[in-house]
C-alpha positions as CSV (number, residue, x, y, z in Angstrom):
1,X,0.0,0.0,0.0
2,X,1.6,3.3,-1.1
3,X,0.7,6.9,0.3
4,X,0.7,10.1,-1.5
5,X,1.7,12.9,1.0
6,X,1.4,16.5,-1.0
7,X,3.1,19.7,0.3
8,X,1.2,22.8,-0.2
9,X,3.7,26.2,0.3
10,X,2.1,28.8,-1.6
11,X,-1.7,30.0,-1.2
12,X,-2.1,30.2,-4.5
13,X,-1.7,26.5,-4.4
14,X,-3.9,25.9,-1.7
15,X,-7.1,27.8,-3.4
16,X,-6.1,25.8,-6.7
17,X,-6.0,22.2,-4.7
18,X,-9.3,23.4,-2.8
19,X,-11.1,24.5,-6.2
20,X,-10.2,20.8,-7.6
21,X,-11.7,19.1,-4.8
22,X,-15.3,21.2,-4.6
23,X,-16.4,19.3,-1.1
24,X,-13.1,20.8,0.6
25,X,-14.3,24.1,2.5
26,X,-12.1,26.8,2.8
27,X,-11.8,28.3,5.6
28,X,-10.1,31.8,7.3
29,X,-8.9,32.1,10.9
30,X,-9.2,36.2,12.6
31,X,-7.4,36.0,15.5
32,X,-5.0,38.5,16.9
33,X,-3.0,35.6,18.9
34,X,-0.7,33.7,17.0
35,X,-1.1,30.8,19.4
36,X,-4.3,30.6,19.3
37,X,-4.6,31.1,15.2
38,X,-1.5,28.2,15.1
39,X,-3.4,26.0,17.5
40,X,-6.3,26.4,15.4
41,X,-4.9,25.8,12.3
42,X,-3.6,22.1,13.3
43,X,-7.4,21.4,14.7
44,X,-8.6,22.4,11.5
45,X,-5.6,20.5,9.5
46,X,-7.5,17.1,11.2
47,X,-10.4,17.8,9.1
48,X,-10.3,16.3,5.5
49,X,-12.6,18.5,4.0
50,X,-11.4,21.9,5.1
51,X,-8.4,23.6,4.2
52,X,-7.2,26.8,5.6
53,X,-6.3,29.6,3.0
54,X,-5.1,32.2,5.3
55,X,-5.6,33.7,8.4
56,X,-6.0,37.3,9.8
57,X,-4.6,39.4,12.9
58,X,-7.3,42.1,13.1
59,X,-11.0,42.5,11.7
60,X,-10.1,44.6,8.8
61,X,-7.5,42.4,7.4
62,X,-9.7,39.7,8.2
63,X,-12.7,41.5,5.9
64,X,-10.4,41.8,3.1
65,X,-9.9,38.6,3.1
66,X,-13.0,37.5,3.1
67,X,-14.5,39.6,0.3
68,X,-11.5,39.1,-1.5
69,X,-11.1,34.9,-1.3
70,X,-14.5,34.3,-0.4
71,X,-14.1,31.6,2.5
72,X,-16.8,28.5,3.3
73,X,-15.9,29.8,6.9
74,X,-14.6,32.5,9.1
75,X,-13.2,31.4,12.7
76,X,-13.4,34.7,14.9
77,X,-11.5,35.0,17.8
78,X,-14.2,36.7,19.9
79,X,-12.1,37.9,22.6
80,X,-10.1,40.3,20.5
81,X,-12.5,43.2,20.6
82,X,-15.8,42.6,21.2
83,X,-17.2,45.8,19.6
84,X,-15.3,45.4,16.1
85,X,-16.0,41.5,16.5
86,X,-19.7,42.6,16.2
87,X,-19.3,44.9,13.4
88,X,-17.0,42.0,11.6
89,X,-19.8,39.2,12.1
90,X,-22.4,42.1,10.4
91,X,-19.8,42.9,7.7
92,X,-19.8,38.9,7.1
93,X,-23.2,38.6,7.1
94,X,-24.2,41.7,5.0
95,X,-21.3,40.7,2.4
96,X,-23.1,38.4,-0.6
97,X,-19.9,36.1,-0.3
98,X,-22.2,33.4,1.9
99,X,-18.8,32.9,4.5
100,X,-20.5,31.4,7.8
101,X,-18.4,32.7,10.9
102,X,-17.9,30.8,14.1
103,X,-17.5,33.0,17.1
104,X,-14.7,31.5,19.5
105,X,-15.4,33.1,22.8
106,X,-14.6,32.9,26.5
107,X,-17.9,34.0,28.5
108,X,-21.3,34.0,28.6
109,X,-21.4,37.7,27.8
110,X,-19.8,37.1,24.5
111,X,-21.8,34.4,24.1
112,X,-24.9,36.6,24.2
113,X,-23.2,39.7,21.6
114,X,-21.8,36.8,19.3
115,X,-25.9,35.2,18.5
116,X,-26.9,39.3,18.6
117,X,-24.9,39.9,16.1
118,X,-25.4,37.2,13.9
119,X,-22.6,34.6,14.5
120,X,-23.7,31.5,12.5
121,X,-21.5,28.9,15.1
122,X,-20.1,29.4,18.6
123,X,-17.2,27.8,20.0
124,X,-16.6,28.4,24.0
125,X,-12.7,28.5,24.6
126,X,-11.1,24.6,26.1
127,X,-13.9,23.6,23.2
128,X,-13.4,19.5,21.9
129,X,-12.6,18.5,18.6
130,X,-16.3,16.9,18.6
131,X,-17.8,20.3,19.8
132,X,-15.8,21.5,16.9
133,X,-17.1,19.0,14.2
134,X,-20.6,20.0,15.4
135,X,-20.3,23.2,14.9
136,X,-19.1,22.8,11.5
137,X,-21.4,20.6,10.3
138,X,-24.7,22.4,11.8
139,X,-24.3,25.2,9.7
């Protein structure tokens, strides 16, 4: 039995691999901590079907993005900011690019202003990888 391991370096060949394979989501992380955004990253590398194409250290980088690759999914790192995490998850939603954003937050307060404004998934912080698969797969 032979396996086929592929290396991916560039984005450009990541979106390419991901447009081949049409059930792969593509997915953006926002998070201003590098640990976090990292630790993420090799959650989300477990999944088969979802690939992440970049990732973003502040809402308005993370908006660019967005409108410009036009993700499956938008990971938010809730605890950022709460007031321009809002505005982001409106942006999302308002945007015709049909990106469904999961809210990773840390209290029940965020909780509350992530469903306000619109967050499609929420993700408490310490969350399992089958908390995570849920998430993904409700929405």
């Amino acid at each position: 039995m032979s396996v086929m391991l592929t290396t991916v370096e560039m984005k450009s060949d990541i979106l390419e691999h991901t447009r081949q394979n049409e059930s792969v989501k593509k997915a953006i992380i926002v998070a201003d901590s590098v640990r976090l955004t990292e630790s993420l990253k090799a959650v989300l590398r477990s999944i088969e079907d979802i690939t992440v194409i970049d990732t973003a250290s502040d809402s308005a980088l993370g908006i660019m993005m967005v409108r410009e690759n036009h993700p499956d999914l938008v990971f938010l790192n809730f605890t950022h900011s709460i007031e321009s995490s809002t505005d982001f998850i409106r942006l999302i939603k308002q945007d015709t690019s049909g990106s469904k954003c999961i809210a990773l937050v840390e209290d029940i307060n965020q909780i509350r202003k992530a469903r306000k404004a619109g967050a499609d998934g929420i993700l408490l912080r310490g969350f399992s990888l089958a908390e995570l698969h849920e998430q993904i797969r409700n929405i």
